[in-house]
Structure formats: C-alpha cells, structure tokens
N, C-alpha and C positions, 0 to 999 in steps of 0.2 A: 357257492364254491364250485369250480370248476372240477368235471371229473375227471380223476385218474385214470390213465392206461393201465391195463394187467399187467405189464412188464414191470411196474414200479415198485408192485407188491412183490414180486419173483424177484428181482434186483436187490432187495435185502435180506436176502434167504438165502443164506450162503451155501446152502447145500442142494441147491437145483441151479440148473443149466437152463438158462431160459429162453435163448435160441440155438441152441446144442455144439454141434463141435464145427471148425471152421468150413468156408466154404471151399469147393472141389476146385476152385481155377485158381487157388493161391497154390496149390502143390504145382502147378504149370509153370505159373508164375515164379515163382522163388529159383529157378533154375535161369530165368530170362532177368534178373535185376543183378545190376552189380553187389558187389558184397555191400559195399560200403550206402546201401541206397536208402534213401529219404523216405519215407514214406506218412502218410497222413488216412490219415482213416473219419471221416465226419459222421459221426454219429455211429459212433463205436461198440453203444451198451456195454454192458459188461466186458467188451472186449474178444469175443470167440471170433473174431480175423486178426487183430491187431497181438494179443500174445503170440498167436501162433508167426507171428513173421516176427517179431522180436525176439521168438526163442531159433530162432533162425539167422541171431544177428543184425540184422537190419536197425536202422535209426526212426524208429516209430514213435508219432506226435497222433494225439488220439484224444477226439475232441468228442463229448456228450454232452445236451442238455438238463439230463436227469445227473444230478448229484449221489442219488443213492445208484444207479450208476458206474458211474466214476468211482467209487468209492470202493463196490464193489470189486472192480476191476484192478486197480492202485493194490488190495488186499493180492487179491490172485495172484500177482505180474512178482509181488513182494515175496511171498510164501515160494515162486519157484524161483524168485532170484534172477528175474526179467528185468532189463531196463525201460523201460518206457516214459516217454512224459504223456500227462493224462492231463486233460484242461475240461473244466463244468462252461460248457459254452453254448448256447446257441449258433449251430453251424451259419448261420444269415449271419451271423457277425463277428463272424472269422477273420481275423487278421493274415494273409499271405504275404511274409515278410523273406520268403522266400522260395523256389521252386523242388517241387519234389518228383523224383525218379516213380512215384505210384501215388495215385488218390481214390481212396475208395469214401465210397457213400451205400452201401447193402442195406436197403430195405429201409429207407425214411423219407426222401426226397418229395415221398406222395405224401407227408405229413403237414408238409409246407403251400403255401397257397402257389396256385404256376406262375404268376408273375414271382416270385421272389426264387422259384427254384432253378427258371429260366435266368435269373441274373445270377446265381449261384453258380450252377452250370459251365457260363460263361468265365467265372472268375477261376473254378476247376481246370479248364481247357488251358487258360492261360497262365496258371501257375503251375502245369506240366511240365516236364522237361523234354524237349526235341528228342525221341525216341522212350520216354517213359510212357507210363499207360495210367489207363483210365479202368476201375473196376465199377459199373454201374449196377444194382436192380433195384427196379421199382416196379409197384403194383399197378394195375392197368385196369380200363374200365370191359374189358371183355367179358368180365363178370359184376352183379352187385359184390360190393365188399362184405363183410357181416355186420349184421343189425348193430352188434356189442362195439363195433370200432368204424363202423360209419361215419360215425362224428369226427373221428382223426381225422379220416382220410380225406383232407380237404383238396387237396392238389392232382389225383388220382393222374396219373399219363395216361392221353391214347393208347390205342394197342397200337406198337410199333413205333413210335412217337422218337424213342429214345433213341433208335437206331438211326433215324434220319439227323440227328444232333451230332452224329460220330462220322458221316457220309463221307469225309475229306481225312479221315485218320485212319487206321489201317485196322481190320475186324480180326480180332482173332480169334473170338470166338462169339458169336449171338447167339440167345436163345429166349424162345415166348413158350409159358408152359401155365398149365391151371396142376397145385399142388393142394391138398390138404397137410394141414401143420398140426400139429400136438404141444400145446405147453404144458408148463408144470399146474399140477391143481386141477387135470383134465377137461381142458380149454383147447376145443378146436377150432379151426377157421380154413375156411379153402380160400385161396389167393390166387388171379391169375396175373403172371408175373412176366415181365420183360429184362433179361441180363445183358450187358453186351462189358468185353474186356478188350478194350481196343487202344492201338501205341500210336504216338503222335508221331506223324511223319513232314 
C-alpha cells in the first residue's frame, strides 16, 4: 500500500488549517479580475485560495485529487455560505471545457512527473483568457526536498524553470525564495520555491 501524504491526515481534521490562510497575490489580484470572472484553481486542497476569491464573488471551479480534501473544503465553502463547484479529480485529467479569466496551480505541479506537467502547463496557457492570468508555485530543486516527502516530489522544477515558461506573457510579479513551513501536528519542511502571476498578452 502506497504511502499517504501528511496533508491527507490534516484534511480530515476539521479543526486545523493545513496550509494556513490564502496566499498574498490574490489580494492584488481580486482588484485586476472582472466581477463576474472564471476562475479554476487545480489542486486546491482544502481550498485556502479558492474560498477566499469565492467569498469575493468570483465563479470558482476547484479541482483536487484528495477526496477527503474536497470534502473538506465543500464543508467550509457550505458553513460560510460560499458558492463553489468543487470536483475530486486528478488535475492530468482535467477537462477545459472552457476558458477562464484566472488559473491557479499553488504548490503541486512538482507532484506530477515533468513530462505530464509540461503538457498540463501548456493546456493552462491555452485555456487562459487573452488578458487573464496565470497564478503559478512550485518547489524547485535548489534545495534537497525533505526526507518525509521526497518520494512525492517526483517532478521537482529547475530553479527558475517556471519563469522561462511565462517569457512571452506579461510578469507581474516573480519570485524564487527558500521558506520553512509549519503544519498542523508539528511537522516542518523547508521548501525552495519559485512563484510567478503573470497575464496573458
């Protein structure tokens, strides 16, 4: 039997935050999207980006492959009376049925092997909308990953990899940084990490 992630055990603990409160370039962001805008979140966990632009209005589609998860999440969005559609998927086998004003992927894409995230990627770019944006981060091999979640991190990006993927769309903001993280059950990991939120031009 295949091992679990740490997150999967915090995902049905309803009472801890297991990657904390949303990230800082959606308050940027949510001033640049139209009211009425699409948004897609892949690989959403629990949801701490995707409530938070749903409670903001927006049309948020929020795809995970962890069911307890999803589950999670559907509860939260429910108790504050969020609309959200929440789908148990494996982002590699996302259907784009149509194009969205914002697509985020935060912190999973290294999960994935690089050929499959490099065709991902590409299917993200293209179901953008001509001035919507792109929210990207992922882990990078500037550092070992930790011993504990090694084995995930199949797909790891160069350092700076991501940023040359975005060359031809417009930056508005990059950043490469090495963080120490704290989960629930006092579980840390240091991550060095590559973000970039850049708008299709």
């Amino acid at each position: 039997m295949a091992k679990k992630p740490f997150w999967e055990k915090a995902y049905k603990d309803a009472s801890v935050s297991t990657f904390g409160k949303q990230s800082d370039e959606f308050n940027m962001l949510i001033k640049k999207l139209p009211q009425d805008a699409k948004v897609l979140d892949l690989g959403a966990g629990e949801g701490r980006n995707a409530i938070f632009l749903a409670k903001k209005g927006f049309d948020v589609t929020a795809v995970d492959i962890s069911e307890a998860g999803i589950k999670k999440f559907a509860k939260i969005a429910e108790e504050k009376g969020i609309k959200v559609k929440t789908i148990v998927q494996d982002m590699r086998e996302f259907k784009f049925n149509e194009q969205y004003d914002l697509i985020i992927s935060h912190g999973c894409l290294h999960l994935i092997e690089r050929k499959e995230w490099q065709k991902l990627i590409e299917r993200i770019r293209e179901n953008t909308k001509l001035g919507g944006y792109n929210v990207i981060l992922v882990f990078t091999d500037k550092i070992e990953p930790s011993k504990n979640l090694k084995e995930f991190m199949v797909g790891l990006f160069r350092e700076g990899e991501i940023f040359g993927l975005y060359s031809d769309w417009e930056i508005i903001q990059q950043k490469s940084y090495v963080f120490n993280d704290k989960h629930p059950g006092g579980i840390r990991h240091t991550h060095s990490v590559n973000k970039i939120v850049a708008k299709k031009i």
